[in-house]
C-alpha positions in Angstrom: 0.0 0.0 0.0 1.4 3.6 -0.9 2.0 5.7 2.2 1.3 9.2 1.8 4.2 11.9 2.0 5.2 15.2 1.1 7.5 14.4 -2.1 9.9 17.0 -1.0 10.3 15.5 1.7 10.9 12.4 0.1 13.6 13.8 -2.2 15.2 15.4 0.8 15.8 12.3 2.4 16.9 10.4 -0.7 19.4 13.1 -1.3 20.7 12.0 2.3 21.3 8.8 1.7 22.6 9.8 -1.6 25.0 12.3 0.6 26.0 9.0 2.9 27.2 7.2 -0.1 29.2 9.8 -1.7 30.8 10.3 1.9 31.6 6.7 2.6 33.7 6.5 -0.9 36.0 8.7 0.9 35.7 8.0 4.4 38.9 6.4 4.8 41.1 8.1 2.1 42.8 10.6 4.8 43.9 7.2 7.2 45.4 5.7 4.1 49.1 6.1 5.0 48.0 5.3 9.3 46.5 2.1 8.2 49.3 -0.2 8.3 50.3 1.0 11.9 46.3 1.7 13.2 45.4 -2.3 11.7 48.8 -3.9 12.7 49.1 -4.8 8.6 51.6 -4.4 6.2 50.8 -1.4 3.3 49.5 -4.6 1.0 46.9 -5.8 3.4 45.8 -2.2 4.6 44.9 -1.5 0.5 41.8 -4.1 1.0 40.1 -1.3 3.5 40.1 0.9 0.0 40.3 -2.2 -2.5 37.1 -4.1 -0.8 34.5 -1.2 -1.5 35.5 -0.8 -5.2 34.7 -4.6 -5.4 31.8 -4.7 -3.7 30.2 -1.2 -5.3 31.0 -2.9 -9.3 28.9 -5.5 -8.4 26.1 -4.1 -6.0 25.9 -0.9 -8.7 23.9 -3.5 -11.5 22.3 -5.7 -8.9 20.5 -3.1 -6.7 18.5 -1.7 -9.4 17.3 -5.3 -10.4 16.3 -5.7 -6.6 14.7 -2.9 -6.3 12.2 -3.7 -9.8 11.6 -6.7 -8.1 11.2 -6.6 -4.9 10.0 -2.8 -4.1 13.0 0.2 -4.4 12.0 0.9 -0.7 12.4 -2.0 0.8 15.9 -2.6 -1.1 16.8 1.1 0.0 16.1 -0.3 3.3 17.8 -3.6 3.1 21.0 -1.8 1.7 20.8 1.1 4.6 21.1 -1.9 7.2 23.8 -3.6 5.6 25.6 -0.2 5.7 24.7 0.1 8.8 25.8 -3.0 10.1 29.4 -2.6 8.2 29.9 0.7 9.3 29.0 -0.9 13.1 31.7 -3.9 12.2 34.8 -1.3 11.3 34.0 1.0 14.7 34.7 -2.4 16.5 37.6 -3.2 14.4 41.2 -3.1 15.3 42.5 -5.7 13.1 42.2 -6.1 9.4 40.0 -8.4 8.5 36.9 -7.4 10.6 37.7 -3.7 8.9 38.3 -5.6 5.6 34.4 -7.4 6.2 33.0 -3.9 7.7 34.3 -1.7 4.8 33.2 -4.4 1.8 29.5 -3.8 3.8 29.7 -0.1 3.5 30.6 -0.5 0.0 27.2 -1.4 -1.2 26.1 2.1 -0.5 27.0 2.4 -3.8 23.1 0.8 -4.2 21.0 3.6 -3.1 22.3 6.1 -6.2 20.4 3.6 -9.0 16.9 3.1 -6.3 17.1 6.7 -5.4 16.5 8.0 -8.8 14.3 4.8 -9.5 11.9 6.0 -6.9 12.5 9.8 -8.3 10.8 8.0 -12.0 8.4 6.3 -10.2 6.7 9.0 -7.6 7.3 12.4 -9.0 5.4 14.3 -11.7 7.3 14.4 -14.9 7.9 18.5 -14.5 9.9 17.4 -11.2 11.9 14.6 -11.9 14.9 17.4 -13.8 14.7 19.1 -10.6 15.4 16.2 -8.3 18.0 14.7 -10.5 19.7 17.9 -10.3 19.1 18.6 -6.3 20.7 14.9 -5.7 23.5 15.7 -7.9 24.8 18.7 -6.1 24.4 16.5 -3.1 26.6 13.8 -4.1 29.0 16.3 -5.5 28.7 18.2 -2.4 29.6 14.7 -0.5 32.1 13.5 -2.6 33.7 17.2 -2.6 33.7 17.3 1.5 34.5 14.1 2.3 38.2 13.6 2.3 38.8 17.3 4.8 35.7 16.2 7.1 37.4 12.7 7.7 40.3 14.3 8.7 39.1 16.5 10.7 37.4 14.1 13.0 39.6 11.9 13.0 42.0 14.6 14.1 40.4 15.5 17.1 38.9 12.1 17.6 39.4 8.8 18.0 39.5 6.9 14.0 36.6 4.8 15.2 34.3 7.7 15.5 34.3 8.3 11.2 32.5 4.5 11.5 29.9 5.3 14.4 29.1 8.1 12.6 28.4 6.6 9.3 26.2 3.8 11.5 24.6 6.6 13.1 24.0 8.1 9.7 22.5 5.0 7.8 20.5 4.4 10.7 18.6 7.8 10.7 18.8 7.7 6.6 17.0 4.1 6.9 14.3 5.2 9.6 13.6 8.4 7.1 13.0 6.0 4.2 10.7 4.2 6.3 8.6 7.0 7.5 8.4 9.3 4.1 9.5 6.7 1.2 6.5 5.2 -0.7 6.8 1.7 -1.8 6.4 0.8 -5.2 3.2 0.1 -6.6 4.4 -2.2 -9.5 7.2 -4.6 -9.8 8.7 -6.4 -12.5 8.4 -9.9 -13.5 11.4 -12.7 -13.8 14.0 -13.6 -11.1 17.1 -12.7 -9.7 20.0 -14.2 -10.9 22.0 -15.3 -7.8 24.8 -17.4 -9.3 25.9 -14.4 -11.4 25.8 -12.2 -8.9 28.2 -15.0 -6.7 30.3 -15.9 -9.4 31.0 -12.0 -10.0 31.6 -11.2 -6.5 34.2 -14.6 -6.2 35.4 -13.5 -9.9 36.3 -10.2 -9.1 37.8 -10.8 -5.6 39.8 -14.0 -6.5 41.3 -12.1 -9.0 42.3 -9.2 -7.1 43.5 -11.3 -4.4 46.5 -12.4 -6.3 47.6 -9.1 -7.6 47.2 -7.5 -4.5 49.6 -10.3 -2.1 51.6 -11.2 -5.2 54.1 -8.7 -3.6 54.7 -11.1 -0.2 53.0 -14.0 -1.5 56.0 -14.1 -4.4 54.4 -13.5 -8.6 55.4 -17.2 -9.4 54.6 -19.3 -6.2 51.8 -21.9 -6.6 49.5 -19.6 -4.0 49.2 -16.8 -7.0 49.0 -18.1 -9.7 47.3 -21.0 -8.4 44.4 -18.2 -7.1 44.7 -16.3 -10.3 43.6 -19.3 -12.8 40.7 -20.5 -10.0 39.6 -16.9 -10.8 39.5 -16.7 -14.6 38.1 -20.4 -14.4 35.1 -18.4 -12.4 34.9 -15.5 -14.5 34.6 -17.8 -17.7 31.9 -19.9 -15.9 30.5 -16.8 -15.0 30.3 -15.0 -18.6 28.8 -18.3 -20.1 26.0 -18.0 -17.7 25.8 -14.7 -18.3 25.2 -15.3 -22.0 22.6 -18.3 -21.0 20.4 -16.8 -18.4 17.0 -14.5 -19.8 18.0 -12.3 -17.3 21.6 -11.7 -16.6 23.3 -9.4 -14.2 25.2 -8.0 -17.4 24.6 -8.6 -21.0 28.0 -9.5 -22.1 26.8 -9.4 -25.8 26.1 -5.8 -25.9 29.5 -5.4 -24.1 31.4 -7.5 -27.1 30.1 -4.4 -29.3 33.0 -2.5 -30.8 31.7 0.9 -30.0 31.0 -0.4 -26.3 33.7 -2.5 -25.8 36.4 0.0 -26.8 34.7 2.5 -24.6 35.0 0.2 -21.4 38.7 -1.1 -21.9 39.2 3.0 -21.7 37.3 3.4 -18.8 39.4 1.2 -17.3 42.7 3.0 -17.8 40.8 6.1 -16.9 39.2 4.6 -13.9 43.0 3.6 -12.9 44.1 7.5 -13.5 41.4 9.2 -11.4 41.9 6.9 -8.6 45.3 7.6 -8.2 45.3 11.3 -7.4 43.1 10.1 -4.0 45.4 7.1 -3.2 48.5 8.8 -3.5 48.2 12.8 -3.2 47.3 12.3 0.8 49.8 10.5 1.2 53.1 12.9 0.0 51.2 15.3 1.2 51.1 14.1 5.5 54.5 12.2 5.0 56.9 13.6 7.1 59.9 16.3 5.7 62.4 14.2 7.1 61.4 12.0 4.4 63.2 15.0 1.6 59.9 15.1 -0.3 56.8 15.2 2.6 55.1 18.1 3.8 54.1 17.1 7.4 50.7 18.3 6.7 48.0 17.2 8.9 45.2 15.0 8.0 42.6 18.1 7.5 45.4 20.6 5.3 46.0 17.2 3.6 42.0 17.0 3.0 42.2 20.7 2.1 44.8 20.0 -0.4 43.2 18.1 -2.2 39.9 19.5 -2.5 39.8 21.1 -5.5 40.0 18.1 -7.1 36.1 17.3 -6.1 35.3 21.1 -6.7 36.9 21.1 -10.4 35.2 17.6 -11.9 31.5 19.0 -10.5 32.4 22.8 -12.1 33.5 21.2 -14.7 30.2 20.1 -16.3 29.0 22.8 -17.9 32.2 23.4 -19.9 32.1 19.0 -20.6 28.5 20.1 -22.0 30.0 22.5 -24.5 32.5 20.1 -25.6 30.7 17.4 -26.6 28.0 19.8 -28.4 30.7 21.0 -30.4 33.6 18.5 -30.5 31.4 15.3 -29.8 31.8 12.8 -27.1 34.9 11.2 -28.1 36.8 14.0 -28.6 35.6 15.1 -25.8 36.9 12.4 -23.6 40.1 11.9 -25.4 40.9 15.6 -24.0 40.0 15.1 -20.5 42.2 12.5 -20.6 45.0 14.5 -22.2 44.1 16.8 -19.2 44.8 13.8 -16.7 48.1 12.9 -18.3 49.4 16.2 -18.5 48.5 16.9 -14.7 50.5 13.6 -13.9 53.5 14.3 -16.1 53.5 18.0 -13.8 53.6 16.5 -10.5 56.3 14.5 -11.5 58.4 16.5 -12.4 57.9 19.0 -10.0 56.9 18.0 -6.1 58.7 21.0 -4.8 55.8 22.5 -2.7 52.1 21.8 -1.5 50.6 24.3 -4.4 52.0 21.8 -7.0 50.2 19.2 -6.1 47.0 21.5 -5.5 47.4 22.6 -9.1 47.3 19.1 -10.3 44.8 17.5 -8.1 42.9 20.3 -9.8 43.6 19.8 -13.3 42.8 15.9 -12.6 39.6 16.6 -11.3 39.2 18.5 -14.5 40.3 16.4 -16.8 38.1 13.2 -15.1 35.1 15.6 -14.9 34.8 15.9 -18.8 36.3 12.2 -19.6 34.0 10.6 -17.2 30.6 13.0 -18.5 31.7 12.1 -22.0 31.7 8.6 -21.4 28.4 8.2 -20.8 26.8 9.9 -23.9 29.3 7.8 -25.7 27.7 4.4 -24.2 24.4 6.1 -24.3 24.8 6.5 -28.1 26.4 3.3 -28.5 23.7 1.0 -28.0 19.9 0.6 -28.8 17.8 2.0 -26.4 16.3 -1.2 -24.7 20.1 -2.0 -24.1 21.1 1.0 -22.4 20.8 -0.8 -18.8 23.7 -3.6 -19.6 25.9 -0.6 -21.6 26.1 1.3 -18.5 26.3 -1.6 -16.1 29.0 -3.0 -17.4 30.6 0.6 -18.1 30.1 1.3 -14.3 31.8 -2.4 -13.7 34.7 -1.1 -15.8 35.3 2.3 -13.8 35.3 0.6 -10.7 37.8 -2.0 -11.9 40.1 0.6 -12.7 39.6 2.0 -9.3 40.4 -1.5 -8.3 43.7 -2.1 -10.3 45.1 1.1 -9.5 44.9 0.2 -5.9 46.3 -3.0 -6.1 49.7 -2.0 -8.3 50.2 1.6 -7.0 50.9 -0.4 -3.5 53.2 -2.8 -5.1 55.1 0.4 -6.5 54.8 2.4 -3.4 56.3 -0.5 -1.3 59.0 -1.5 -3.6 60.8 1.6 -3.1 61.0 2.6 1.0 62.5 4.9 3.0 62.9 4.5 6.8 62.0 7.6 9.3 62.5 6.6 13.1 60.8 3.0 12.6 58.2 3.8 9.9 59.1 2.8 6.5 57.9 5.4 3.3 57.6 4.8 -0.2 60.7 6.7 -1.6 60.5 9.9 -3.8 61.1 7.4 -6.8 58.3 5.7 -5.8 55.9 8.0 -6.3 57.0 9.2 -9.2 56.9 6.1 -10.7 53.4 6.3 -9.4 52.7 9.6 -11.2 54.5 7.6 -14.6 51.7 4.7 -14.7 49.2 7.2 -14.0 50.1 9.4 -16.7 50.3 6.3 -19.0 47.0 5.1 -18.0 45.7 7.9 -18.9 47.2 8.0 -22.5 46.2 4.4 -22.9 42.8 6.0 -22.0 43.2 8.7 -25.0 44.2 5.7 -27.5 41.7 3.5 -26.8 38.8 6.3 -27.2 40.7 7.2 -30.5 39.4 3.9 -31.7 35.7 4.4 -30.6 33.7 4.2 -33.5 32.0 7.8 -34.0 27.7 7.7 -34.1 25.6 10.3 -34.0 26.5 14.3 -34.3 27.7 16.1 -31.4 25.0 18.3 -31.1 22.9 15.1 -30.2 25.1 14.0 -28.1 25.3 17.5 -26.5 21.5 17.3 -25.5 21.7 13.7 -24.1 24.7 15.5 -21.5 23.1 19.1 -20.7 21.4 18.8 -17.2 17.4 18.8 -17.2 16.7 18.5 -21.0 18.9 15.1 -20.2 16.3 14.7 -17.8 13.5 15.0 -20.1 15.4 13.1 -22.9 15.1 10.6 -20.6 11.6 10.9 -20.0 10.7 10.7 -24.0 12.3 7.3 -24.5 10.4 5.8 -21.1 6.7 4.8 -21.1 4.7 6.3 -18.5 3.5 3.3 -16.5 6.0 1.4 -14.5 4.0 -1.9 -15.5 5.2 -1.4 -19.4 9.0 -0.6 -18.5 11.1 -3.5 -18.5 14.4 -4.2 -16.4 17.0 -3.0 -18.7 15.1 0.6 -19.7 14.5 1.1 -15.4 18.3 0.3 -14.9 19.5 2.2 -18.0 17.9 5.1 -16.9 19.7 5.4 -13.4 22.8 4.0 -14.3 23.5 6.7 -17.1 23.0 9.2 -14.3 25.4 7.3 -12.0 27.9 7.6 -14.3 27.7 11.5 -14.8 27.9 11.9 -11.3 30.5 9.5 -10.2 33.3 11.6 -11.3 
C-alpha cells in the first residue's frame, strides 16, 4: 500500500542517503598512510580497507536496481541502509584487518542507493519534477564526494579513528528510519527472477582475482599460492560469462558489451578509472609524510583533506564546460581531452613535487580532466547502444570504472612498497616511488586517449550534447520511457539510473 508523503520531503531524504554514499567512498582516504600502523598490517593488506568497497560497489551498482524492480526500491533502500549500517558498526569495532576488511566491503554497497534513489524519483514524482530532483541529488553527491576527504580528517584529528565509522552507522540508521517513514513503496514490480549465481560468481570472480595481484608482492608472482588463485579466478569468470550469455535475465549482457563501439569505450574506462583513482590514493599520502622523508610536507590530516579538494570542486564545475564540448567537438573528442588533461596533470607533478601548491594545481587539473572524460563517457555508451540496451551498456561501463579503481589500488601499493625509505621506525615509499606512481598514471591515462581514438563515431555532437546538458537530459530521458512502471522492463529502469550514475561519479 502507498504511504502518503510530502514528495519534498521524500527527495530530501533520498538526497541523504545519496550524501552518505558519496561520503563513505571517501571516508577512509585521509587514514590511508595510518592504516598499516592503526590495523597492525603491512601497506599490501591495509589496500583491501580501499580495495574491498570498489569490489563490492561494481557488483552491487547492477544488482541493486534489479532488486529494487523486483522486490519494491523501498524495501531494497532499506535492506542496503542496514547492511551499511551493520558494516559501518563492524569497522568502529575493528582493530584488526580483517573485521575492517568485512565492515568496509559492507559499507561499499552504499554504492546501491544512487540507482533506487532515482528509480523511486521516476516512479513518484510528476514528470515536471523529476529534472529538478535529478539535479538537487547531484549537487548533493557532489557536495559529499567534494567534503569528504577534509571532514574525515578532521574528525579523526580531534577524535578517536573509530568515530568516522559510528558516525556513518549513526547516519545509515537515521537515513533508513527516514525511508521508512516518508519513502513510498512501489506500486508495480517487475516480472522474472534474480540471478543469484551471477551475482556469486562476479563477487568470487572479481575478488579471486584481485586477491592475487594485490599479495603477489609477499606471496611471491610465481609461487603456486598466486597463480594458483589467479587461474581458479579466470576459471570463475569464464563460468561466470557463459551464464551470463545463457540466463534470460543476466546481471550484465556480455553481448552488448562485445560491441566495438561499447567495448572500446569500457577497456578506456578502465585505464581512466585507474588515472582518477590515483590522485586520491596517492596525493594524501606525500602530502602528510613527514619532511624528514626529503619530499613530505608534514601536513595534517585536515590541510592534507584541504589540499586536495579542488579536485572534487573542479570535476562537479566542470560540467557545464564538458557540456559544451561534446556539443561541439562530440563525445569522443571530448573524452580523449580530458584524458589529455589527466596525463598532463601527472607528467607536472612528477616532475615538480617542490611544494604543496604543486600538487593543488594538479589535483585540480585531474579533477578537470576526469570531470569531462568521465561525463563524455556516458553519452558515448548512451549513443552506442539501442535503447532497450542501455541498462547492460552502462552496467557494465560502471563495472569497468570501478575495476580501474580496483587495479590502481592493487599495483600503485606494489610500487609504493617496492621503493622505502625509513624515518624513526616507519618505512615510506621513496620519492622514486611516487614518481613512478605519477608515470603509470600518466600512461593510463594516455592508454585512455588511444583506446577512445578507436571508438567508433555515431551520432553528431549536437545530439550528443543534448543527451549531457542537465534537465533536458532529464527529459530526454523521460521521451524514451513509457509512462507506466508496468510497461517498463528491467534494462530501460536500470539504464535510466545507471547513465546518471555515471555522470555523477566523477
Amino acid at each position: 500500500m502507498k504511504r502518503p508523503g510530502s514528495p519534498t520531503a521524500m527527495v530530501a531524504v533520498l538526497a541523504t542517503a545519496g550524501l552518505l554514499a558519496s561520503l563513505l567512498q571517501t571516508l577512509v582516504v585521509p587514514l590511508i598512510p595510518d592504516f598499516p600502523r592503526l590495523l597492525g598490517t603491512t601497506p599490501t593488506g591495509a589496500s583491501w580497507v580501499v580495495t574491498i568497497t570498489l569490489i563490492t560497489g561494481a557488483v552491487v551498482t547492477p544488482v541493486s536496481g534489479r532488486i529494487g524492480d523486483l522486490f519494491g526500491k523501498r524495501r531494497a533502500l532499506l535492506l542496503t541502509l542496514a547492511v551499511v549500517a551493520t558494516g559501518s558498526v563492524v569497522s568502529a569495532l575493528a582493530d584488526s584487518l580483517w573485521p575492517m576488511v568485512i565492515g568496509r566491503g559492507l559499507q561499499g554497497c552504499v554504492i546501491g542507493v544512487i540507482p533506487l534513489a532515482l528509480g523511486v524519483f521516476r516512479d513518484e514524482l510528476p514528470s515536471a519534477r523529476i529534472g529538478g530532483a535529478i539535479a538537487f541529488l547531484s549537487a548533493i553527491l557532489g557536495l559529499g564526494a567534494v567534503a569528504g576527504i577534509p571532514l574525515a580528517g578532521l574528525v579523526a584529528e580531534h577524535f578517536a579513528w573509530h568515530v568516522l565509522f559510528w558516525a556513518s552507522a549513526g547516519l545509515g540508521v537515521l537515513c533508513a528510519l527516514l525511508v521508512a517513514l516518508l519513502v513510498p513503496e512501489s506500486q508495480r514490480l517487475s516480472t522474472g527472477r534474480f540471478d543469484v549465481v551471477g551475482t556469486v560468481g562476479l563477487t568470487a570472480g572479481l575478488i579471486g582475482l584481485l586477491l592475487p595481484v594485490v599479495n603477489a608482492g609477499e606471496w611471491g608472482w610465481g609461487s603456486t599460492r598466486t597463480l594458483g588463485l589467479g587461474a581458479a579466478a579466470l576459471l570463475v569468470l569464464l563460468a561466470w560469462g557463459a551464464h551470463q550469455l545463457r540466463t534470460r535475465f543476466p546481471i550484465v549482457d556480455l553481448r552488448l558489451a562485445a560491441q566495438r563501439p561499447v567495448l572500446t569505450t569500457n577497456l578506456a574506462t578502465v585505464a581512466i578509472g585507474f588515472a582518477i583513482y590515483t590522485m586520491l590514493f596517492v596525493f594524501p599520502q606525500v602530502l602528510q609524510a613527514p619532511t624528514a622523508t626529503g619530499y613530505g610536507f608534514g601536513l595534517s590530516l585536515v590541510r592534507a583533506g584541504a589540499a586536495v579538494l579542488p579536485n572534487g570542486l573542479a570535476a562537479l564545475l566542470l560540467t557545464p564546460v564538458a557540456t559544451r564540448l561534446v556539443e561541439r567537438y562530440g563525445a569522443r573528442l571530448a573524452m580523449m581531452a580530458g584524458s589529455a588533461v589527466m596525463a598532463a596533470s601527472y607528467v607536472l607533478v612528477a616532475l615538480r613535487m617542490g611544494s604543496v601548491t604543486d600538487f593543488v594545481i594538479a589535483a585540480t587539473l585531474v579533477g578537470a580532466g576526469a570531470g569531462i572524460a568521465v561525463a563524455a563517457t556516458s553519452v558515448l555508451i548512451t549513443h552506442a547502444v539501442p535503447v532497450t540496451g542501455t541498462a547492460s551498456a552502462n552496467g557494465v561501463n560502471t563495472l569497468m570504472r570501478s575495476v580501474g579503481g580496483a587495479a590502481a589500488s592493487t599495483v600503485l601499493v606494489l610500487v609504493l612498497t617496492h621503493s622505502t625509505v625509513v624515518v624513526g621506525a616507519t618505512a615510506f615509499p621513496s620519492r622514486a616511488a611516487f614518481r613512478t606512481s605519477f608515470v603509470v598514471a600518466a600512461g593510463a591515462a594516455l592508454v585512455g586517449l588511444v583506446l577512445t581514438a578507436f571508438v567508433p563515431g555515431r551520432g553528431s555532437a549536437s545530439a550528443e550534447g543534448e543527451v549531457l546538458s542537465g534537465t533536458r537530459h532529464a527529459r530526454h530521458i523521460m521521451r524514451r520511457m513509457p509512462a507506466r512502471a508496468s510497461d517498463r522492463d528491467h534494462a530501460m529502469t536500470q539504464g535510466d539510473v545507471s547513465t546518471f550514475y555515471l555522470e555523477w561519479r566523477s
